[in-house]
C-alpha positions in Angstrom: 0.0 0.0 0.0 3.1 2.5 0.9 4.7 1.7 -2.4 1.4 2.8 -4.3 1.3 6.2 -2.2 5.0 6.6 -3.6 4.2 5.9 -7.9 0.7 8.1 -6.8 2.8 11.1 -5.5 5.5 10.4 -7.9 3.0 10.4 -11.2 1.3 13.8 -9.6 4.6 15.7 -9.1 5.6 14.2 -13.0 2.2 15.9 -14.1 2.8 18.9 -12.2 6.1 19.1 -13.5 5.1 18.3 -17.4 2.6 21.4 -16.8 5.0 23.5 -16.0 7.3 22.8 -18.8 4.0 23.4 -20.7 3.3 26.8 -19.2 7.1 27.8 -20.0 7.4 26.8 -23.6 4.3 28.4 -24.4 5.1 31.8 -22.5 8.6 31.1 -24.7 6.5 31.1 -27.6 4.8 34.1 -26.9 8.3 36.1 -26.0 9.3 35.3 -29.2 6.5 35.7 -31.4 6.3 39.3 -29.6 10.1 39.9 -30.4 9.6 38.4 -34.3 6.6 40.8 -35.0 8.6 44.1 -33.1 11.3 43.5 -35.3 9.7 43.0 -38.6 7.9 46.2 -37.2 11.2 47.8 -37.1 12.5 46.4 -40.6 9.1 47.4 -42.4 9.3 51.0 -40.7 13.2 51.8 -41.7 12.4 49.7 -45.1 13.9 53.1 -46.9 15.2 52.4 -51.1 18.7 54.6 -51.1 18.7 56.6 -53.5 21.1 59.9 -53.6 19.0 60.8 -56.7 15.7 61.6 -54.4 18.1 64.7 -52.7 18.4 66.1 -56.2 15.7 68.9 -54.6 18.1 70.1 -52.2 21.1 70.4 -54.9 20.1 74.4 -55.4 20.1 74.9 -51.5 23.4 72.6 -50.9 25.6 75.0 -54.0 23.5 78.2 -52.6 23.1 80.5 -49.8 19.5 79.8 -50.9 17.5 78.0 -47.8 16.4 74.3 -48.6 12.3 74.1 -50.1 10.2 71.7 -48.2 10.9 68.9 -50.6 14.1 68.6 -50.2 13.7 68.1 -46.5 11.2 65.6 -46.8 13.3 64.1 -49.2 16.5 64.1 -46.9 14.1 63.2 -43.8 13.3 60.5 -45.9 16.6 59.3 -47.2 18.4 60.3 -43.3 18.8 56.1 -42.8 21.0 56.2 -45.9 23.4 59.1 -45.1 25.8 57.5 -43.4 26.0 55.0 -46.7 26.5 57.9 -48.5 28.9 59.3 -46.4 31.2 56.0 -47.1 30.7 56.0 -50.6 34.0 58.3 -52.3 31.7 59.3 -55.0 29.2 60.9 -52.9 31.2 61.9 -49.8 32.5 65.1 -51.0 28.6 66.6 -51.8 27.4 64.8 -48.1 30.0 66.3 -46.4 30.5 69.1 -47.5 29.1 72.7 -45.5 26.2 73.3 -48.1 25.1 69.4 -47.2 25.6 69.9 -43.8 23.7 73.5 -43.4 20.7 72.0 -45.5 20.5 68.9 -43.1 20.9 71.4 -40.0 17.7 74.1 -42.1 15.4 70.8 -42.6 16.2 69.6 -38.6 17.6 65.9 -39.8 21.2 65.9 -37.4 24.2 65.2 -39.3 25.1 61.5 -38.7 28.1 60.3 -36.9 29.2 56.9 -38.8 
């Protein structure tokens, strides 16, 4: 009779056990759906095409004392994930970092990265 109190209490505690390991798998699963969906969130919200072409707008403010026009800040605001890209690139340096570029970017608001 003692010995079938012992494989009673012993099956409980392995059910109580296996529903626990239950319970933390599927709050797991849940962590990591969460963290799957915040950072295809992230990818679909910085999902920006670089393009230098799109700052052609600012171009007469960047050569000019002329302030930038409100589409070449939305362009820059738009294309600000890319600058740093640009800012690598030997072709595109010279007009990114030059004081026009960086007086444009400080007129439209977008702060000149630090790559």
């Amino acid at each position: 009779m003692h010995h079938l109190l012992d494989i009673e209490r012993k099956e409980k505690k392995k059910i109580a056990i296996t529903k626990l390991l239950k319970m933390k798998k599927a709050s797991l699963l849940v962590t990591m759906v969460v963290v799957v969906m915040l950072l295809a969130e992230a990818k679909v919200s910085q999902a920006v095409t670089c393009n230098p072409g799109q700052l052609s707008p600012c171009l007469p403010a960047i050569s000019s004392s002329s302030p930038p026009s409100t589409t070449c800040c939305s362009k820059l605001k738009e294309q600000k994930p890319c600058l740093c890209g640009y800012l690598k690139d030997p072709a595109l340096k010279q007009f990114v970092s030059s004081p026009g570029a960086r007086k444009v970017a400080s007129a439209c608001g977008v702060p000149y990265p630090s790559c």
